[in-house]
TORMI-370767 format. One line per 2 residues: their letters; for each residue x, y, z of N, C-alpha, C. Coordinates in steps of 0.05 Angstrom, whole numbers, plus 32768, in hexadecimal, padded with zeros to 4 digits. Layout:
BEGIN
A = X,Y,Z,X,Y,Z,X,Y,Z; ...
***
This chain:
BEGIN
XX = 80F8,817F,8001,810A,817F,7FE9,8114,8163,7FE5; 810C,8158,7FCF,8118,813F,7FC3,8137,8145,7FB9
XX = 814F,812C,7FBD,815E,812F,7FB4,8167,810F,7FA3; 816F,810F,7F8E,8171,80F3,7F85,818E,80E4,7F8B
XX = 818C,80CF,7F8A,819C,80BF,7F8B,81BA,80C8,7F88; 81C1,80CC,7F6B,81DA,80DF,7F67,81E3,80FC,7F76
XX = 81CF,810A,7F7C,81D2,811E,7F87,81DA,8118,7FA9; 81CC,8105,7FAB,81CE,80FB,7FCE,81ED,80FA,7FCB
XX = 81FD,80E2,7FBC,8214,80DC,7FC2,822C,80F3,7FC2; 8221,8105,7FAB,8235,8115,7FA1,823C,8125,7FBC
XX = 8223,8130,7FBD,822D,8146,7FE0,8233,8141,7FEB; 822C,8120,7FF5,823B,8116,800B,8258,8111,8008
XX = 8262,8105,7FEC,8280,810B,7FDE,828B,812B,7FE2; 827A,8135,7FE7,828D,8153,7FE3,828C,815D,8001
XX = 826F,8163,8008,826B,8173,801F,8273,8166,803A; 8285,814C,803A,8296,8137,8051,82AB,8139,8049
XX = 82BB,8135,8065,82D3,8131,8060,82D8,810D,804A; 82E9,810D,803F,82EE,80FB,8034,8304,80EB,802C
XX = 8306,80C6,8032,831F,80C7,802D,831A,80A9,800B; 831A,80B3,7FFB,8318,809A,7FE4,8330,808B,7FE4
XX = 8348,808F,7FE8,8363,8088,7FE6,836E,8095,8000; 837B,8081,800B,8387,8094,8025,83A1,8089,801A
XX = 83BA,8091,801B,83D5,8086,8013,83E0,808B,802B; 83EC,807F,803B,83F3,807C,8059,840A,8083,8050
XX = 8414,809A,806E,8430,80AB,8074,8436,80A6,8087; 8450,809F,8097,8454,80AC,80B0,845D,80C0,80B9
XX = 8454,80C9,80CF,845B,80E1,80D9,8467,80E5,80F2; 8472,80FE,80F5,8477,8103,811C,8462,8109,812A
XX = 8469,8100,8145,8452,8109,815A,8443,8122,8155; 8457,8138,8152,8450,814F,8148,8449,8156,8134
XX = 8441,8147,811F,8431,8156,8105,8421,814A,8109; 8417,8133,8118,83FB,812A,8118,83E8,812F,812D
XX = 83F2,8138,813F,83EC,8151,8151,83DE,8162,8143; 83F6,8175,8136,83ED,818E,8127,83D5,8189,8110
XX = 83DA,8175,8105,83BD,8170,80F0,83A1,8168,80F9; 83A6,8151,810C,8390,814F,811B,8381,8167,8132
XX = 8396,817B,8137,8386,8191,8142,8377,81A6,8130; 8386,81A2,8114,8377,81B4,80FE,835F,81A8,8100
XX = 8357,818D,80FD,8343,817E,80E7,8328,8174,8102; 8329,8174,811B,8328,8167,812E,8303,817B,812F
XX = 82ED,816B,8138,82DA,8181,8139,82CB,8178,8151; 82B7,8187,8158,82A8,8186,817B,8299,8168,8169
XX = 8287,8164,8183,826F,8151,817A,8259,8157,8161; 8251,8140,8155,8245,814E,8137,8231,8156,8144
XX = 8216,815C,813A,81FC,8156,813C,81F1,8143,812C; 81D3,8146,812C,81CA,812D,8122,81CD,8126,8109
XX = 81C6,813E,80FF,81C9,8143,80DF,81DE,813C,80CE; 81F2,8148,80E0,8216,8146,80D2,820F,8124,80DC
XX = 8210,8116,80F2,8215,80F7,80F4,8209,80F1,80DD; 81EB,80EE,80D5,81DD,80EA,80BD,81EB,80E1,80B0
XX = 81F6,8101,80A3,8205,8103,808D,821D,80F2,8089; 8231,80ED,809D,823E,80DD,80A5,8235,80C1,8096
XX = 8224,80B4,80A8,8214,80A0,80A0,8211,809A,8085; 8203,80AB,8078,81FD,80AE,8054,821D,80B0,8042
XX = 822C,80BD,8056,8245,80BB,8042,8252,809D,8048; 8252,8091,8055,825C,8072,805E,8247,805C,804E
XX = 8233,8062,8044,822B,804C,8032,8229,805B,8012; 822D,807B,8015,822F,807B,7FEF,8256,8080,7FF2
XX = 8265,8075,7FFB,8281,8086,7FF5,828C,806A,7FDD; 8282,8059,7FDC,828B,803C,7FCF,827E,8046,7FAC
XX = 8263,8058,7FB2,825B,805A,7F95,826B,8078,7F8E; 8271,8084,7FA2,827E,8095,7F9C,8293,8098,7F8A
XX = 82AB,8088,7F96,82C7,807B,7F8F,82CA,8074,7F6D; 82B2,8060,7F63,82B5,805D,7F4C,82BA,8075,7F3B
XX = 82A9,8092,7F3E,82A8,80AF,7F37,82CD,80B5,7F32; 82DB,80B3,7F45,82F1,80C5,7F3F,8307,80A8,7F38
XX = 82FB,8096,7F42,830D,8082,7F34,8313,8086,7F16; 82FA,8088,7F09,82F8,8090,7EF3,830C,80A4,7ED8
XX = 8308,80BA,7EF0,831C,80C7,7EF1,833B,80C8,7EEA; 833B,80B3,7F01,8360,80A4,7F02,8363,8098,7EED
XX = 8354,808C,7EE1,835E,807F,7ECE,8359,808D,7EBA; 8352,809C,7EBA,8352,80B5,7E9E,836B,80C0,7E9C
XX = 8373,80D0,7EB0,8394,80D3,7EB7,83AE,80BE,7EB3; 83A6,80A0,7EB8,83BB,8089,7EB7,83BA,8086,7E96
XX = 8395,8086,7E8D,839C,807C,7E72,83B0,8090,7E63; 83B2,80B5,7E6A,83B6,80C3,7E5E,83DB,80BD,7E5C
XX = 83E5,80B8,7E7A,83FA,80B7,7E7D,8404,80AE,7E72; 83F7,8089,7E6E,8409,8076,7E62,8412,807F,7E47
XX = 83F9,8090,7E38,840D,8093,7E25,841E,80A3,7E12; 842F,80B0,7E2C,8449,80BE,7E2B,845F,80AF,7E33
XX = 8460,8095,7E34,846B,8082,7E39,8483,8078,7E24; 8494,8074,7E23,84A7,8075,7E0F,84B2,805C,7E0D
XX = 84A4,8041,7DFC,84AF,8028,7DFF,84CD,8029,7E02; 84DD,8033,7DEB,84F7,802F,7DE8,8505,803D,7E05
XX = 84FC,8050,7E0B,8512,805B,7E2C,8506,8045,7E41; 84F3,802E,7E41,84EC,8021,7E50,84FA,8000,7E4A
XX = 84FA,7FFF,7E36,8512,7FE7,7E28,8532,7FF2,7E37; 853B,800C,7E34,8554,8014,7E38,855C,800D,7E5E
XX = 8543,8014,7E68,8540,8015,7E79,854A,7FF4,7E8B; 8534,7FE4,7E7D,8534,7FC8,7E86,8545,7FC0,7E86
XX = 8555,7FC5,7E69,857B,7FBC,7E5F,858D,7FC9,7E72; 8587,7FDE,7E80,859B,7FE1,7E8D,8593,7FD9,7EAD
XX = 8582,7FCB,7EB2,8582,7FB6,7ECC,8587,7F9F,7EC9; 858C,7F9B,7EAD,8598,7F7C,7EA0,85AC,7F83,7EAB
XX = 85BB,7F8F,7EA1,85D5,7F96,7EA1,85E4,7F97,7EBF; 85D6,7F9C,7ED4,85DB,7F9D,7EF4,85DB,7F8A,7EFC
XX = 85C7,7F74,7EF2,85BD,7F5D,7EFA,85D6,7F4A,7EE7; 85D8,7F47,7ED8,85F6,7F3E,7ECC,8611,7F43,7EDE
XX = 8610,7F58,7EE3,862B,7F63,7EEC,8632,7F54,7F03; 860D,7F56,7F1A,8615,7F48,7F28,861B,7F2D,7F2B
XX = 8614,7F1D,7F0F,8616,7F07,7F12,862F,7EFE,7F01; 863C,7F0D,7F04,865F,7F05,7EFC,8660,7F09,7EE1
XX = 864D,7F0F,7EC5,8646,7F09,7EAD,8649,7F23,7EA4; 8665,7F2B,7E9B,8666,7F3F,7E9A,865E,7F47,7E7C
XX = 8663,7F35,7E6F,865D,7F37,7E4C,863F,7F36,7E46; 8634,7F28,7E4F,861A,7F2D,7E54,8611,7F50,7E57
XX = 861B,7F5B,7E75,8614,7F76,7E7A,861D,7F8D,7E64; 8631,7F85,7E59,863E,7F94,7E3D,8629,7F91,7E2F
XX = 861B,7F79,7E2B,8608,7F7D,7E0B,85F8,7F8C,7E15; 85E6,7F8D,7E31,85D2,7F93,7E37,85CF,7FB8,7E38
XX = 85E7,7FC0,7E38,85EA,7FD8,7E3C,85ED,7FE2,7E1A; 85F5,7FD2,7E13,8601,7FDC,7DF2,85E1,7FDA,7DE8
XX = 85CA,7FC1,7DF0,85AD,7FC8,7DEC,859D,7FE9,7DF6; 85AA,7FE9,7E0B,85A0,8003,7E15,85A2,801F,7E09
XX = 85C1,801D,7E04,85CC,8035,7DF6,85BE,803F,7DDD; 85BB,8024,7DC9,85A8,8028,7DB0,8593,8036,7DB4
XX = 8581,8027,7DC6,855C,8038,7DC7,856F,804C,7DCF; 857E,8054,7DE3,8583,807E,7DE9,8591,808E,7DCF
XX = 8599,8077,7DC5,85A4,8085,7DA2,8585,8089,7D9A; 8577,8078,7D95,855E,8081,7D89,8552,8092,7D90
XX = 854C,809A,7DAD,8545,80A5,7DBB,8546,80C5,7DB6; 8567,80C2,7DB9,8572,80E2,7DB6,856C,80E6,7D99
XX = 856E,80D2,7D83,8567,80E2,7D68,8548,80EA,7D5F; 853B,80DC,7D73,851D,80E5,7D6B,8516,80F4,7D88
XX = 8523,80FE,7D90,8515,810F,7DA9,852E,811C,7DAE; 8537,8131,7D99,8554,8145,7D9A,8552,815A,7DB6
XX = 8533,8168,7DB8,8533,817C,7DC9,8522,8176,7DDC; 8523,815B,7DE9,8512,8151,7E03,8526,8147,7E10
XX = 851F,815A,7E2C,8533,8153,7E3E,852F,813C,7E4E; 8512,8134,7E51,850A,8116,7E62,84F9,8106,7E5D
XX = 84FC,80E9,7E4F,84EF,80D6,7E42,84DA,80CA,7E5F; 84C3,80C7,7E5E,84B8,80BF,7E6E,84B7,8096,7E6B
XX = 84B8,808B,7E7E,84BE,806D,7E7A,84B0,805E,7E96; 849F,8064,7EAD,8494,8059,7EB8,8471,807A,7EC4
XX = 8463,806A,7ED2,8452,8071,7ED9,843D,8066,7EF8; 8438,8081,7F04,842E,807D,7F15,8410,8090,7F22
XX = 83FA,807C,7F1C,83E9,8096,7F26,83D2,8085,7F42; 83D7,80A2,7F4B,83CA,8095,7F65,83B5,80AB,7F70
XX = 839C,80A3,7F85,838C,80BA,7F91,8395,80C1,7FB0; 8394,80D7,7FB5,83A0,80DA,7FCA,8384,80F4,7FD1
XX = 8380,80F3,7FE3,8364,8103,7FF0,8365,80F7,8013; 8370,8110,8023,8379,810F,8034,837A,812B,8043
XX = 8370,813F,8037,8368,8158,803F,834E,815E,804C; 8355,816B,8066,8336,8173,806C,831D,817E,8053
XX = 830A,8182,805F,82F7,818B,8048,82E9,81A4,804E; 82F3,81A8,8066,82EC,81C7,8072,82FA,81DA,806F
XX = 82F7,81F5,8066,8317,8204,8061,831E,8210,8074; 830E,821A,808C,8314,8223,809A,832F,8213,80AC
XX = 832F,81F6,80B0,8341,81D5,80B6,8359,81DD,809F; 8355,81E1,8086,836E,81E4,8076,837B,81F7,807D
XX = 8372,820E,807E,8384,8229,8085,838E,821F,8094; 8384,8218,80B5,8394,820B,80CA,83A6,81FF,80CA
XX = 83A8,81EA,80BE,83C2,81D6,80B6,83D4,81E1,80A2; 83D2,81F8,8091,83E3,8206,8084,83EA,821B,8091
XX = 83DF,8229,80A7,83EB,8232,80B7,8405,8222,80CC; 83FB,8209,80D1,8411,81FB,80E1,8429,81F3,80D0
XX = 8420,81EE,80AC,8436,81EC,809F,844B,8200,809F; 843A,8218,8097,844B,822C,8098,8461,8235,80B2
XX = 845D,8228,80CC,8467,822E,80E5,8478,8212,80EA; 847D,81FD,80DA,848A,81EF,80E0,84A2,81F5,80CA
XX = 8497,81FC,80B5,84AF,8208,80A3,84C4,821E,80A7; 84B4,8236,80B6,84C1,8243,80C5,84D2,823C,80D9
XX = 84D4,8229,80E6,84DF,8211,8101,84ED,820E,80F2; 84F3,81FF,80D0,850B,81F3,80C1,8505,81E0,80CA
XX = 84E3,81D3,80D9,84E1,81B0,80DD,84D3,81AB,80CA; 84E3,81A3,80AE,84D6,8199,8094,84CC,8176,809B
XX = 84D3,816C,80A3,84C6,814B,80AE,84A9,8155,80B1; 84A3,8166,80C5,848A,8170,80D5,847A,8178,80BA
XX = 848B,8185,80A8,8471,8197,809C,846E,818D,8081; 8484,8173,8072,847B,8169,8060,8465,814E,806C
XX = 846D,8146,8084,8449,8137,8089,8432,8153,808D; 842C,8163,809C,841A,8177,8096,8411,817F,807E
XX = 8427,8188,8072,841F,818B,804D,840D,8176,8041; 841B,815F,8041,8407,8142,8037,83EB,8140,8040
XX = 83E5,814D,8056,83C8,8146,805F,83B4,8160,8050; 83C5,816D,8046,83BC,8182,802C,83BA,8178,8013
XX = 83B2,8159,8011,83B2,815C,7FF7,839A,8146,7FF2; 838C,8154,7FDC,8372,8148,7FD2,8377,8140,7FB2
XX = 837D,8130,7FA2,838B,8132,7F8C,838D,8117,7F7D; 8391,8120,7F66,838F,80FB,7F56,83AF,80FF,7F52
XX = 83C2,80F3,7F4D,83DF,80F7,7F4F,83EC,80EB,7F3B; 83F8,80EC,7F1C,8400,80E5,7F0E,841D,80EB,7F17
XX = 8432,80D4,7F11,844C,80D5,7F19,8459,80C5,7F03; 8468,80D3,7EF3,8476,80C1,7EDA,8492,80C9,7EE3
XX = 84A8,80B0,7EE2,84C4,80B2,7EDD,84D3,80B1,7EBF; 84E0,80C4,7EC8,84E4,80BF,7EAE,8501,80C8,7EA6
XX = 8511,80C0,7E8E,8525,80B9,7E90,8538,80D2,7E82; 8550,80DE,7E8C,8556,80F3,7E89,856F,80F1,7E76
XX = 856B,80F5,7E5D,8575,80F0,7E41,858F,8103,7E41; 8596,811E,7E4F,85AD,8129,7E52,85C6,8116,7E60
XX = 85BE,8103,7E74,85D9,80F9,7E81,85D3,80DA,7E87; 85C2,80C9,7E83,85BB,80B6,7E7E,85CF,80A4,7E61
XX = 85D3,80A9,7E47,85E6,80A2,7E39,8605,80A2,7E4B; 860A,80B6,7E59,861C,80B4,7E65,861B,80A3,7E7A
XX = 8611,809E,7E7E,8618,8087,7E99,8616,8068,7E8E; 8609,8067,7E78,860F,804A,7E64,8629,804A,7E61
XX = 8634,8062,7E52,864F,8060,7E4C,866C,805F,7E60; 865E,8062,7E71,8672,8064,7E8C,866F,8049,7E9C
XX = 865A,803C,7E95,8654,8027,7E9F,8665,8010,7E8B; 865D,8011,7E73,8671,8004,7E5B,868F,8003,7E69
XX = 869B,801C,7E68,86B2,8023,7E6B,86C3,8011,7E8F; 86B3,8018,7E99,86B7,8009,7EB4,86BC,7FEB,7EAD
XX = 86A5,7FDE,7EA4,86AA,7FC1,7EA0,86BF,7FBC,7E87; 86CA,7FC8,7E7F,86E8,7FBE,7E66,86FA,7FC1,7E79
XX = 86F5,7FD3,7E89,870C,7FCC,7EA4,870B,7FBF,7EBC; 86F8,7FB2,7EBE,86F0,7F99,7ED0,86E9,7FA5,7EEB
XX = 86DD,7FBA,7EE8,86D9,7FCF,7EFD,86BA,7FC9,7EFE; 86AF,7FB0,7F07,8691,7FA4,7EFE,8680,7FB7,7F14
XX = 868C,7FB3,7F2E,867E,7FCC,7F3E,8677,7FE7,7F40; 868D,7FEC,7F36,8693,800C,7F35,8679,800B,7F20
XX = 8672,7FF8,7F03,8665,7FFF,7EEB,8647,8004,7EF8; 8643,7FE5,7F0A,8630,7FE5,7F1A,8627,7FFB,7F23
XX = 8633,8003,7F37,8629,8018,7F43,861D,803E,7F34; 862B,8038,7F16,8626,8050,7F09,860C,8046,7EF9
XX = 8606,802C,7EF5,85E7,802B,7EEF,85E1,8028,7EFB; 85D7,801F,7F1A,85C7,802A,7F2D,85BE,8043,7F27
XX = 85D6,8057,7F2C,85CD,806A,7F36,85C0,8080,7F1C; 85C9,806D,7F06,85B8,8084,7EF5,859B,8077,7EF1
XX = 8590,8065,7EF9,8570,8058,7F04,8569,8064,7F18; 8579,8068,7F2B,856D,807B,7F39,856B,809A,7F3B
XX = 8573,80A3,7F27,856F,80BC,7F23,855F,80BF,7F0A; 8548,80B2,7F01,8531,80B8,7EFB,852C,80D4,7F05
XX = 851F,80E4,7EEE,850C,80FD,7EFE,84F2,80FB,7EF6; 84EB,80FE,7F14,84CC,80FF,7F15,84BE,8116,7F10
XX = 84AB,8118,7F02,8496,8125,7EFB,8476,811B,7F02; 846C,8136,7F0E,8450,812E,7F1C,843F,8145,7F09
XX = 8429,8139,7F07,8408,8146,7F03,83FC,8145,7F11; 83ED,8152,7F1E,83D8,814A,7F27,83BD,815C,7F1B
XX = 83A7,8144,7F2A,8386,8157,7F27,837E,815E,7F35; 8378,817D,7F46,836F,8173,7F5D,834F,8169,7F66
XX = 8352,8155,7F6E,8330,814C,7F74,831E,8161,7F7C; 8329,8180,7F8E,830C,8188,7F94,8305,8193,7F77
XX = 8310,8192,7F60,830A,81A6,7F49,82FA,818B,7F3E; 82FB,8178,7F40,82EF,8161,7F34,82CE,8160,7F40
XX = 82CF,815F,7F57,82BA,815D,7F6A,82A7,817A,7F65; 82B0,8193,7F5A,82A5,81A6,7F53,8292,81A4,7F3B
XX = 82A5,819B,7F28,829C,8193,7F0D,8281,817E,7F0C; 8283,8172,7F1D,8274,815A,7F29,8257,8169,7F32
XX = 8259,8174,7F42,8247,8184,7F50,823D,819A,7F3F; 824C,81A1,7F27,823C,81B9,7F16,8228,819F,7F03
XX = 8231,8191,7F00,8227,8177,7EEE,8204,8176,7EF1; 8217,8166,7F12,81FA,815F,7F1D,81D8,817A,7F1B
XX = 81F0,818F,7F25,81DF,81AB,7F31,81CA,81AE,7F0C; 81DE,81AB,7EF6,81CD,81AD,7EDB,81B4,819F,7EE4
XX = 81B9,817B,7EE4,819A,8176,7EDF,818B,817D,7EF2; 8191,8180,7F07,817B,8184,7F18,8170,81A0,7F14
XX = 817A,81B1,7F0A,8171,81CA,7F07,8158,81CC,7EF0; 814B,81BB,7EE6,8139,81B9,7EDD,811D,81AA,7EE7
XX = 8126,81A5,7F02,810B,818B,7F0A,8114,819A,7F2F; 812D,81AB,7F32,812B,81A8,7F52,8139,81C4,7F59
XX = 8132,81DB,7F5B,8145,81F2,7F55,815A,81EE,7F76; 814A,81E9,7F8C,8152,81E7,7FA4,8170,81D8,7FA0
XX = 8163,81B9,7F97,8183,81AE,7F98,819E,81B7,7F87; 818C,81C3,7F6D,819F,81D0,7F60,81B2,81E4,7F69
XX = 81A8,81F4,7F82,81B3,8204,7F8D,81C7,81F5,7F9F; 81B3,81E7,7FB2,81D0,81DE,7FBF,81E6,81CB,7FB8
XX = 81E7,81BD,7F94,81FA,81B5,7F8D,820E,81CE,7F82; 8201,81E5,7F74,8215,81F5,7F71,822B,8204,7F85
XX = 821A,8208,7F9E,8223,820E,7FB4,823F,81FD,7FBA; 8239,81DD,7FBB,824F,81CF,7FB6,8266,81CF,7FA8
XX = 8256,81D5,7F8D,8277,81D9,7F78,8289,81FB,7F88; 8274,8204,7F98,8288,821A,7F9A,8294,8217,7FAD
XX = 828C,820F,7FC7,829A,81FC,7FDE,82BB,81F3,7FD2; 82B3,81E3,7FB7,82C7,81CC,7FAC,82DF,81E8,7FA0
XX = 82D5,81F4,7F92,82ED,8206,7F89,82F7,821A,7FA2; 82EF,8223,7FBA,82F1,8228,7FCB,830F,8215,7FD7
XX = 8303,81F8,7FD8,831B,81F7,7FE6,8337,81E9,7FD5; 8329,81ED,7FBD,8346,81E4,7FB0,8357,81F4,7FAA
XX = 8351,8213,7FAF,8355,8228,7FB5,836C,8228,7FC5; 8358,821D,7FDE,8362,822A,7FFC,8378,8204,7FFF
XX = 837A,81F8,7FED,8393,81E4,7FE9,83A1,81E6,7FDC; 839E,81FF,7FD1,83C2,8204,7FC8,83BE,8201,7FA5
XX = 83A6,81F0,7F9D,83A3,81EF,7F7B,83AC,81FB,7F6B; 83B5,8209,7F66,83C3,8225,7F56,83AE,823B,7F5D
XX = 83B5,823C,7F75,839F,8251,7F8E,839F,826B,7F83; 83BB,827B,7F7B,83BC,8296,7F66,83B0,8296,7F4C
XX = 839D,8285,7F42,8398,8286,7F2B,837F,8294,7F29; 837B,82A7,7F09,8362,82BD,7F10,8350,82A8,7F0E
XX = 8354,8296,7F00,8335,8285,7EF4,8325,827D,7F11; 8332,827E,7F28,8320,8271,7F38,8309,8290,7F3B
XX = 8317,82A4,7F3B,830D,82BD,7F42,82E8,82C3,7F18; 82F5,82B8,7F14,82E1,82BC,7EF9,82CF,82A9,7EFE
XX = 82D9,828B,7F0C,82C5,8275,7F08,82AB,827A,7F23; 82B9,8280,7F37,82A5,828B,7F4F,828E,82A8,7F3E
XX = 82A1,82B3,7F33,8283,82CF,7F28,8273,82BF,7F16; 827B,82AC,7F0B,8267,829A,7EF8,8252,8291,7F08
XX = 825F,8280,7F1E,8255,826F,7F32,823C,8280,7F3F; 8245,829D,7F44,822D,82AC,7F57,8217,82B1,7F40
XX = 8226,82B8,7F21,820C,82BB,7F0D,81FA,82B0,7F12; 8204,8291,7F0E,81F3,827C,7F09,81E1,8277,7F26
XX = 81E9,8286,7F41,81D3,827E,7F58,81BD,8296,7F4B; 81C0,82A4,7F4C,81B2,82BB,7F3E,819D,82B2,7F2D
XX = 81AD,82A2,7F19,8192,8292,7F00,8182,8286,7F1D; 818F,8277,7F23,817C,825A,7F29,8168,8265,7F3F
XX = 816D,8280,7F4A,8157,8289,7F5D,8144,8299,7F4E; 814C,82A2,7F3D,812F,82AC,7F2A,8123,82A1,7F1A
XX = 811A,82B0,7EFE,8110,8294,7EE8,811B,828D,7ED4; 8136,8299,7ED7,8145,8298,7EBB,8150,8279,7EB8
XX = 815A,827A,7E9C,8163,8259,7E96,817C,8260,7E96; 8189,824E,7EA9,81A2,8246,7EB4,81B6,8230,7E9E
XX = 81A6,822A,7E86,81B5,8215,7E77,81D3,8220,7E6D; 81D6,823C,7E66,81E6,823F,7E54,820A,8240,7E62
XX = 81FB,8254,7E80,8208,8255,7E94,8218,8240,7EA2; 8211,8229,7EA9,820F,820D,7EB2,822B,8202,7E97
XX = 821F,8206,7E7B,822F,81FD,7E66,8249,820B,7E6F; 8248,8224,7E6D,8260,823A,7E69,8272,8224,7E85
XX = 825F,822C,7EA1,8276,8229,7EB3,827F,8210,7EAB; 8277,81F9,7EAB,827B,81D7,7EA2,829D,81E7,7E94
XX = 8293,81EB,7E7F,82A9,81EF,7E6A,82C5,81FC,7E71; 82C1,8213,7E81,82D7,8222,7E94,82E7,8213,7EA8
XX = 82D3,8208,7EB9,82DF,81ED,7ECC,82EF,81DD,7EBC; 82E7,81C9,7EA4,82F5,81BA,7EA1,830D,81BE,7E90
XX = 8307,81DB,7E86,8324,81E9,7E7E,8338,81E8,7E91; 8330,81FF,7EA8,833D,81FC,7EC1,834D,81DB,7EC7
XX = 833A,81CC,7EC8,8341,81B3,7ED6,8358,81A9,7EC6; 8358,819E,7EA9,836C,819B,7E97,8382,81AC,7E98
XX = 837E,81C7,7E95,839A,81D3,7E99,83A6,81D1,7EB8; 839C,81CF,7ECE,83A4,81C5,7EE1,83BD,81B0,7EE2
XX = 83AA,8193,7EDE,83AE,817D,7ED5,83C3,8176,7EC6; 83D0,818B,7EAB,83E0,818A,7EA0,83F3,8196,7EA6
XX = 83FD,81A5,7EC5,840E,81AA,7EC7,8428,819C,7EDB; 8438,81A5,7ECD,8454,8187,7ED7,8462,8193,7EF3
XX = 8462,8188,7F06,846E,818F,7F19,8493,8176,7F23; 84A6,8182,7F24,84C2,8177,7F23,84CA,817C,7F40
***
């Protein structure tokens, strides 16, 4: 059985563990213990080394694939971006940065700049509770790729939570996650005006610290909002892709790329993806249709379309959901 070029990389992207982005945590002795006993395996054989091998010179052409990705998500982000709450924003680090430098009339204008864009703000955005004004997206793929290894380590989550040793089990959790990660701050238009004004009010009474310290702290009380994608739903999509063309020139590999996309929804599943959702339960009976086509003589095109289409429903509504 011939397999081509693309197909080589893809399996080896899916069917290995994988790390495209590793974002370094630290941990206690004890959660890295506990994860490394989930993830930990006997000696390979030859085959698995191989494979090994093949994934260490395609993981570089790999990378470009979901990079891709990321920046589909960054371009999307940026633009929910709200120049004016990002102007308001800057003016009121003028304004700190004045204060501290003895200039107090200065920090008055800079705040009285600020106040305006949140006047604007509030009159064109009456029933939005949080202006988004910075952005952050990152890959994070750091989950085993075996599910049998995931259950494991969510079993140890689950038993360190029980303990009430949250240190232990928010590093455990993290090593659960396979995922493109959109992170926007953004600026919270209910009590935000107020802390301009309290900040104003402080400095007419020469109370420059006290002002200080109430814009600090309303910069730091940004609320964050996350998206994510999760990559094994990406890598699925990927693998039904591939599984199309080949299913005209290779039924074999077709099979075992589909096999893959189901591997992929399998464990995004078994990571927590929105794991209760029926669609994973509809997209697998698709999934077995379609082994069904591809072992007899029927044409698999329409099938292949449908699932494509379902996935990347799935994936988008995923994707679009906001986590606080």
């Amino acid at each position: 059985m011939k397999i081509n070029t693309r197909t080589n990389l893809l399996l080896a992207a899916i069917l290995l563990p994988s790390c495209i982005v590793v974002i370094a945590c630290s941990s206690t002795k004890s959660a890295e213990t506990s994860v490394n006993a989930a993830t930990q395996t006997q000696p390979q054989p030859k085959a698995q080394q191989d494979l090994d091998k093949q994934r260490q010179t395609t993981q570089q052409q790999v990378q470009p694939e979901v990079e891709n990705q990321r920046k589909q998500v960054e371009e999307e982000g940026k633009k929910s971006l709200d120049q004016d709450a990002i102007v308001a924003i800057n003016d009121t680090q003028k304004a700190i940065d004045a204060i501290a430098a003895g200039k107090s009339d200065q920090a008055l204008a800079a705040i009285e700049e600020a106040t305006g864009k949140i006047n604007i703000l509030l009159a064109r955005n009456p029933a939005t509770a949080f202006i988004p004004v910075s952005l952050a997206v990152d890959i994070i793929d750091v989950a085993p790729h075996d599910t049998k290894a995931i259950r494991k380590v969510a079993l140890d989550a689950t038993a360190a939570v029980g303990a009430k040793d949250y240190p232990t089990a928010r590093v455990i959790l993290y090593s659960l996650t396979s995922e493109i990660r959109s992170r926007t701050f953004n600026l919270p238009l209910a009590t935000y005006p107020d802390a301009l004004k309290e900040a104003a009010r402080l400095l007419d009474q020469k109370k420059n610290q006290e002002a200080s310290n109430v814009l600090l702290t309303a910069l730091n009380t940004l609320v964050v909002v996350d998206k994510v994608t999760p990559l094994p739903l990406v890598l699925s999509r990927e693998a039904l892709r591939a599984a199309k063309e080949e299913s005209q020139k290779d039924k074999a590999t077709a099979e075992i790329l589909v096999q893959t996309a189901k591997n992929e929804l399998e464990r995004s599943k078994e990571l927590g993806y929105a794991a209760r959702d029926p669609e994973y339960t509809a997209l697998n009976t698709d999934i077995a249709s379609l082994e069904k086509q591809l072992k007899g003589n029927q044409d698999p095109t329409a099938v292949f379309a449908k699932l494509e289409d379902k996935l990347s429903s799935f994936l988008k509504r995923q994707s679009g959901q906001e986590r606080r």
